[in-house]
C-alpha positions, 0 to 999 in steps of 0.5 A: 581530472580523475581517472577512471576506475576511481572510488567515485566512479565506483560510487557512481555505477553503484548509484545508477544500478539502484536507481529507479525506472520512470514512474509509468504514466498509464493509471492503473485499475483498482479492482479491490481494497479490503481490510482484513485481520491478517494476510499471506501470500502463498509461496507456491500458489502466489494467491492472497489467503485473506483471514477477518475480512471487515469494514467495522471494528467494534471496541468498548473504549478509545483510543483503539490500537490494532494492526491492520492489512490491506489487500490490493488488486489492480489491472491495466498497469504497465511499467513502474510503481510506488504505491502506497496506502495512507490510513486518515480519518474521514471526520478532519484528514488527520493521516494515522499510517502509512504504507508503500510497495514497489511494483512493475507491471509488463502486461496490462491485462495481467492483475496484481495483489499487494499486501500492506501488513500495518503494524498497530494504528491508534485508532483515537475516537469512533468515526470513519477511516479511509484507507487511500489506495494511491499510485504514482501520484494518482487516487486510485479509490479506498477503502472505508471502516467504521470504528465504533462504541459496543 
């Protein structure tokens, strides 16, 4: 028999304040996944200052190593998220890198930009990379980029 305000139920409360809500079951909408060389959210605007947009990066060897944000925009979200971005290449899925955020959206007319700051991904041939924008489980869309020899 234990007491009440032990150590465990100490542990247990604790537990309980950090547990997640539900995932929601509702798809959210992916308006947009862009590449870039660097973003920044503005802390007074909240708008998503996006610097070297591209889908194309061109080196004069491989392998390429290079950090990478991701921009993402949804809508028609409501209730909790995880989700993450999974860099693979398209020639045979090898996954390169990976991201996650957390969100919850209480209105689903409302959008939401996320920013996925990727330290340096070893690009390791030419080919095309698909940045898999995926929530809840669910394959939202991607987005593409070509490396390529100059």
């Amino acid at each position: 028999m234990e007491l009440a305000g032990t150590k465990k139920d100490a542990q247990d409360a604790h537990a309980m304040a950090e547990a997640k809500p539900p995932p929601s079951e509702v798809v959210p909408l992916l308006l947009a996944a862009l590449l870039c060389d660097a973003a920044i959210a503005d802390p007074v605007s909240a708008k998503a200052n996006l610097i070297g947009v591209f889908d194309n990066l061109h080196t004069n060897s491989f392998p390429l190593s290079r950090p990478v944000y991701v921009f993402v925009k949804l809508t028609e979200a409501e209730g909790f998220y995880e989700v993450w971005i999974r860099c693979a290449s398209v020639q045979n899925g090898r996954v390169l890198a990976e991201g996650k955020a957390e969100m919850t959206a209480r209105n689903r007319l409302e959008s939401f930009g996320l920013i996925f700051p990727f330290p340096p991904i070893d690009f390791p041939e030419e080919g095309r990379y698909e940045f898999q924008v995926w929530a809840n489980g669910n394959f939202l869309g991607s987005a593409t980029m070509n490396a390529v020899l100059r």
